[in-house]
C-alpha positions as CSV (number, residue, x, y, z in Angstrom):
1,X,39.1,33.5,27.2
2,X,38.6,32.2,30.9
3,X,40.9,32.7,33.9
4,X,41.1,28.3,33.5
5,X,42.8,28.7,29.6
6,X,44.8,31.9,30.4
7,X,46.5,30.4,33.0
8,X,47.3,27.5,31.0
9,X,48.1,29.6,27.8
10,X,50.5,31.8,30.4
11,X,52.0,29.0,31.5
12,X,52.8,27.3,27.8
13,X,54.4,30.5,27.0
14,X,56.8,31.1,30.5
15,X,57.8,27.3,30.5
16,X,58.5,25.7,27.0
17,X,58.9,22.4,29.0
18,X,54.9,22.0,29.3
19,X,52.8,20.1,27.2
20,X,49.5,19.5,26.9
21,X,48.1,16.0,26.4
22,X,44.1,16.4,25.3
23,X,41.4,14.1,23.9
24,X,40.3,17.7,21.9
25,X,42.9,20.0,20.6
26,X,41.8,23.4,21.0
27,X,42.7,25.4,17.6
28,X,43.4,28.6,19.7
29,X,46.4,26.2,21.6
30,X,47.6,24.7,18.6
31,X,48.3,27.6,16.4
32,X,50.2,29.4,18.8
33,X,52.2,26.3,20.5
34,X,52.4,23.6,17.6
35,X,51.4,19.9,17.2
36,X,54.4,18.9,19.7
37,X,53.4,20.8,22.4
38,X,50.2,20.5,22.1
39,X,48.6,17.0,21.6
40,X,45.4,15.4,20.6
41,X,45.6,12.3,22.8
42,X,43.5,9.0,21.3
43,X,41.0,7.9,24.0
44,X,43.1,5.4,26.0
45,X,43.4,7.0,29.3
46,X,46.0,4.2,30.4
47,X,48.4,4.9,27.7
48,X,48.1,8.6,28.3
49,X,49.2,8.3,31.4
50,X,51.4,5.9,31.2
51,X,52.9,9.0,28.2
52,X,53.1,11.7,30.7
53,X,54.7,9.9,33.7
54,X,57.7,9.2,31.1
55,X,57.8,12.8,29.7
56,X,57.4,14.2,33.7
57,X,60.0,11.8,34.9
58,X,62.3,12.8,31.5
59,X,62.3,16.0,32.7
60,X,59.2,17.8,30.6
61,X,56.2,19.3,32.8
62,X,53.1,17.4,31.6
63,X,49.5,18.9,31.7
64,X,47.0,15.8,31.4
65,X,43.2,16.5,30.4
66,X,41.3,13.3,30.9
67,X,37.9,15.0,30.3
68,X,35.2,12.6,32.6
69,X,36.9,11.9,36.3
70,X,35.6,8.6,35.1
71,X,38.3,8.0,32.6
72,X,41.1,8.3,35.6
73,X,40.1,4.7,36.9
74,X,41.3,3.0,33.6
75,X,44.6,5.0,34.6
76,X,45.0,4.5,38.1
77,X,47.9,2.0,37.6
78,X,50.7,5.1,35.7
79,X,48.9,7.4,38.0
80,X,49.0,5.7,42.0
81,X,51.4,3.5,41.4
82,X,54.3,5.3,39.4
83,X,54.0,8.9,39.5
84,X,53.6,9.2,43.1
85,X,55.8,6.3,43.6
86,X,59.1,7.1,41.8
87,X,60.4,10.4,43.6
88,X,60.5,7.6,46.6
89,X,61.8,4.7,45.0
90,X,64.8,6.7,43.3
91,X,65.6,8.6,46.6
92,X,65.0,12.1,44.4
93,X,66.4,11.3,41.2
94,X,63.3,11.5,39.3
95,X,60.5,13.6,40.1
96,X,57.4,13.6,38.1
97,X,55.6,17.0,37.9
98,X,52.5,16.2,36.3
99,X,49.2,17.5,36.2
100,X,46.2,15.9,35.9
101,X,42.8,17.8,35.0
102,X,39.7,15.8,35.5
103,X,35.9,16.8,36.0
104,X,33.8,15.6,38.3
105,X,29.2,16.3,37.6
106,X,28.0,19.9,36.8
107,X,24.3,19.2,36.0
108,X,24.9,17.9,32.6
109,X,23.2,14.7,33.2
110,X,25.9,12.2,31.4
111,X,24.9,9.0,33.5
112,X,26.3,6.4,35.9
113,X,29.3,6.4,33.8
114,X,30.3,9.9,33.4
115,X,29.2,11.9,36.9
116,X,31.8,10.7,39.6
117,X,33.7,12.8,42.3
118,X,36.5,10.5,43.4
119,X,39.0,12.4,45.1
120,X,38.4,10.9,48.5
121,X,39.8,8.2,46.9
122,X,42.9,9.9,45.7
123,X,43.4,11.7,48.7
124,X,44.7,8.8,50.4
125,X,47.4,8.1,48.0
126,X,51.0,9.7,49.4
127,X,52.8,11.7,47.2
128,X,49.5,13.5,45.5
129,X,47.9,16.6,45.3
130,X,44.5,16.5,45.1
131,X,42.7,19.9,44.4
132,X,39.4,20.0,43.9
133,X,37.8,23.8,43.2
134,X,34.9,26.0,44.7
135,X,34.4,27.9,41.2
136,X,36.1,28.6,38.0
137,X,38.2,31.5,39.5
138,X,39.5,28.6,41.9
139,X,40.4,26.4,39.4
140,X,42.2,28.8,37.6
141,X,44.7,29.4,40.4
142,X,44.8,25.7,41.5
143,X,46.0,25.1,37.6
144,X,48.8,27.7,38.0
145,X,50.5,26.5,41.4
146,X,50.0,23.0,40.1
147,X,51.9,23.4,36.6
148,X,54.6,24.9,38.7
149,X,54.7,21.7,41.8
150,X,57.7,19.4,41.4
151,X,54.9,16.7,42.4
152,X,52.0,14.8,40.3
153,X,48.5,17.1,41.3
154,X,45.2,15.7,40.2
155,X,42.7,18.6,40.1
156,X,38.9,17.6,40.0
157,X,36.8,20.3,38.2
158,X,33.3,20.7,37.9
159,X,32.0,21.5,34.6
160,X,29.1,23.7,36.0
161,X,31.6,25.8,38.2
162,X,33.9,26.5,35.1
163,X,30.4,27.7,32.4
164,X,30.3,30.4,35.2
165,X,34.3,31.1,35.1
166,X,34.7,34.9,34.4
167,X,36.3,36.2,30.9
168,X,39.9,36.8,31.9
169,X,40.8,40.7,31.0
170,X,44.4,40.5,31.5
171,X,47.3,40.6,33.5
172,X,48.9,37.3,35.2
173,X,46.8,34.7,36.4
174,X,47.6,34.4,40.1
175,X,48.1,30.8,41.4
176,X,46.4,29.7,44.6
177,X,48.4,27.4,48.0
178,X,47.8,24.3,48.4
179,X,46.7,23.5,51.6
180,X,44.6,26.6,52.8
181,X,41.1,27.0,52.7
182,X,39.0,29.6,51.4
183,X,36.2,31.4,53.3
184,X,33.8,31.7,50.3
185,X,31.6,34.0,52.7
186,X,31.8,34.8,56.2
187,X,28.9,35.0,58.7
188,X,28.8,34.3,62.6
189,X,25.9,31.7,63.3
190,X,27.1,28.5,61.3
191,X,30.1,27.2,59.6
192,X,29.2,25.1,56.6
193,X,32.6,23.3,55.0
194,X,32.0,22.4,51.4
195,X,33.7,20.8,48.4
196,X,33.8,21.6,44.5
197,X,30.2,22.5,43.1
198,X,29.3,22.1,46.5
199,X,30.8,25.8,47.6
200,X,27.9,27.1,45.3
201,X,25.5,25.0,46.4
202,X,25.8,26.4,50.1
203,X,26.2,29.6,49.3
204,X,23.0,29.8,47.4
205,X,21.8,27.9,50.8
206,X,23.2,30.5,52.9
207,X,21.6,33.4,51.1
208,X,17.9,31.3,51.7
209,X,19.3,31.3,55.4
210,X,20.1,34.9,55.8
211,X,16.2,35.7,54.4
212,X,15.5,33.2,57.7
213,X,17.8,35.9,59.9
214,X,20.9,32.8,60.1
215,X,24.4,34.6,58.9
216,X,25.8,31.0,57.5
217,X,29.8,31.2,57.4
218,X,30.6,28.9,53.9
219,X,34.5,27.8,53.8
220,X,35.7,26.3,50.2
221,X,38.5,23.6,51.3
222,X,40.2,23.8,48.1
223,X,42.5,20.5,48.5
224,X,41.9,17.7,50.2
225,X,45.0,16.5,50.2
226,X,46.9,18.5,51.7
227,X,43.7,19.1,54.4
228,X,43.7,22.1,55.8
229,X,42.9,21.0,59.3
230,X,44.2,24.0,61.2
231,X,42.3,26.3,58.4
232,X,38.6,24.0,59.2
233,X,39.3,24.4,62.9
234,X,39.6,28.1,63.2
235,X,36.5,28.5,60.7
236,X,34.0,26.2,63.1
237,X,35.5,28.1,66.2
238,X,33.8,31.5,64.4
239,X,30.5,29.5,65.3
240,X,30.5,27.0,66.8
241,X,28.5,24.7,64.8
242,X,29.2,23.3,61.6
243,X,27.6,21.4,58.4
244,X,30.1,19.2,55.6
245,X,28.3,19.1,52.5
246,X,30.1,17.0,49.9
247,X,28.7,15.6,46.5
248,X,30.5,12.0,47.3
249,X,29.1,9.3,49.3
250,X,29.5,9.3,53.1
251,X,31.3,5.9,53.7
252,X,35.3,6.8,53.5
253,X,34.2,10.4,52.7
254,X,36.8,13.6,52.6
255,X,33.0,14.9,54.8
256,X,33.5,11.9,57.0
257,X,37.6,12.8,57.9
258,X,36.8,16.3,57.9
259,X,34.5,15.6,60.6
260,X,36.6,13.0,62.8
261,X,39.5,15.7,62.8
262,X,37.4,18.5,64.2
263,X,35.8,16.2,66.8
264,X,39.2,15.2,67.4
265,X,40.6,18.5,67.6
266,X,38.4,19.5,69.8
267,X,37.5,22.2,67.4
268,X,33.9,22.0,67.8
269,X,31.3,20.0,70.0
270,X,30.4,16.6,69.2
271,X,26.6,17.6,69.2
272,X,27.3,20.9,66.9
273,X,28.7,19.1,64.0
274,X,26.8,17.0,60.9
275,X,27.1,16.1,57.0
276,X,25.2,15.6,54.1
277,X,26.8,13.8,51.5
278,X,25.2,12.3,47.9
279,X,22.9,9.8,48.0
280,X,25.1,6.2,48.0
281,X,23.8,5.3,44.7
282,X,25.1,5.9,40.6
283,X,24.5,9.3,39.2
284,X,21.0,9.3,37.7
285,X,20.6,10.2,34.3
286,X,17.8,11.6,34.8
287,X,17.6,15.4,36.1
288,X,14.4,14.8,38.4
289,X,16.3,11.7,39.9
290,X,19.6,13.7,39.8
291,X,18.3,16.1,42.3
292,X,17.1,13.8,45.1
293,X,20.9,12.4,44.7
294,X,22.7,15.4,45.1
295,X,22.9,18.0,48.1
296,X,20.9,21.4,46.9
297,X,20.3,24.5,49.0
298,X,16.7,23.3,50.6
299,X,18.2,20.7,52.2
300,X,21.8,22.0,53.3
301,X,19.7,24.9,55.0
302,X,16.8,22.7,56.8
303,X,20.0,20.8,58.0
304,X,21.3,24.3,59.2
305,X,18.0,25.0,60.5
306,X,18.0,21.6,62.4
307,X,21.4,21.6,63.8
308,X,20.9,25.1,64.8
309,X,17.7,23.8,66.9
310,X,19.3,21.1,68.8
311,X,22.0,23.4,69.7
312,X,19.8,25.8,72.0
């Protein structure tokens, strides 16, 4: 078993107010936790939703697996507009701690309709935790702290990162803050901030760098929302020079604010800081195409390379 379905088989077992809503029903869930705790969920994401933010605001602890990030825009109404909504309206009467699990692309090639990464969106909604992980071990301790968070959490996985999750031998899963980053691995010459599948991305950039003699810093941010601005500010201060890789577009990008609040923290020299973002077009289904969309390590490090260059 994974660190991802221990956590969540730990956490059906110390809270017997959390359910688990699911297009599939895993066998290994279900004979250990019942039909009513465990649910096979008919594909209406809408009416899911809709579901949990009842049983949340009831007082149950709802675990949502939408399957396809996709599916969350027939859902956005239950989601944006009444989970993170009724803690506010009621003045704290109600909260709704629901969690949402969603993936994002993982080289699976699904088409236009099934590779999106949409938390920039999200993450200007109030009231919602969006967590988006830098590998399965990540995602795993996201899951924890979120199952336990009075508030609704959306966290965006990606299906590649969680293939390469670790068996799970035992012992508690531990959960992860909100909020912080990660330093996924440390070096001295450039800081290169990346989201979700793109923490493995750069890292497999950086080791192509280090070959080059250029120790690449790469920080996971973990959420981004809550942003971990102070967290991002000490990391480009290590170097000096930084690189946002993110698998969304650039316009309204989490890459885009990430890079307006360190220029605007004075955190690192206007000159010193870029981003590469995904192409602005729909997720080829094709994997040649796919890979002229996408960042991949030859291009995060020639950007390294090049904003390394300028900086002399």
């Amino acid at each position: 078993m994974i660190a991802l379905h221990a956590a969540l088989v730990q956490a059906l077992r110390r809270d017997p107010d959390l359910v688990y809503l699911c297009t599939w029903q895993p066998s290994v869930f279900v004979d250990e936790f019942g039909p009513e705790r465990v649910r096979s969920t008919p594909i209406a994401e809408n009416a899911t939703l809709d579901f949990a933010v009842g049983l949340a605001a009831g007082g149950l602890r709802p675990v949502v697996d939408l399957a396809r990030a996709a599916f969350l825009f027939t859902a956005m109404d239950p989601l944006v507009n009444q989970a993170t909504k009724l803690r506010y309206m009621t003045g704290g009467q109600y909260n709704v701690p629901l969690t949402v699990r969603a993936q994002t692309r993982g080289e699976e090639s699904l088409g236009a309709q099934h590779e999106h990464v949409p938390y920039a969106m999200l993450a200007q909604v109030p009231g919602l935790v969006v967590a988006v992980p830098g590998s399965g071990s990540e995602a795993a301790g996201l899951l924890v702290t979120a199952m336990r968070h009075p508030d609704p959490v959306v966290i965006f996985e990606s299906p590649a990162l969680l293939a390469d999750a670790p068996h799970w031998t035992g012992g508690e899963v531990p959960g992860l803050p909100f909020g912080k980053i990660r330093v996924a691995r440390p070096g001295n010459d450039v800081t290169i901030i990346a989201i979700g599948l793109a923490v493995r991305t750069s890292i497999a950039a950086a080791e192509r760098l280090a070959e080059l003699g250029v120790d690449a810093m790469v920080v996971d941010v973990r959420t981004v929302a809550p942003l971990d601005v102070a967290g991002l500010a000490e990391a480009a201060s290590v170097t000096g020079a930084v690189l946002v890789v993110d698998e969304a577009t650039a316009p309204c990008s989490v890459a885009t604010e990430i890079v307006a609040r360190l220029v605007t923290a004075q955190a690192v020299d206007p000159s010193r800081i870029r981003q590469l973002n995904a192409r602005s077009v729909p997720a080829p289904f094709s994997p040649v195409l796919q890979r002229e969309v996408f960042p991949r390590p030859e291009p995060i490090a020639q950007q390294v390379l090049t904003l390394l260059e300028k900086g002399r």
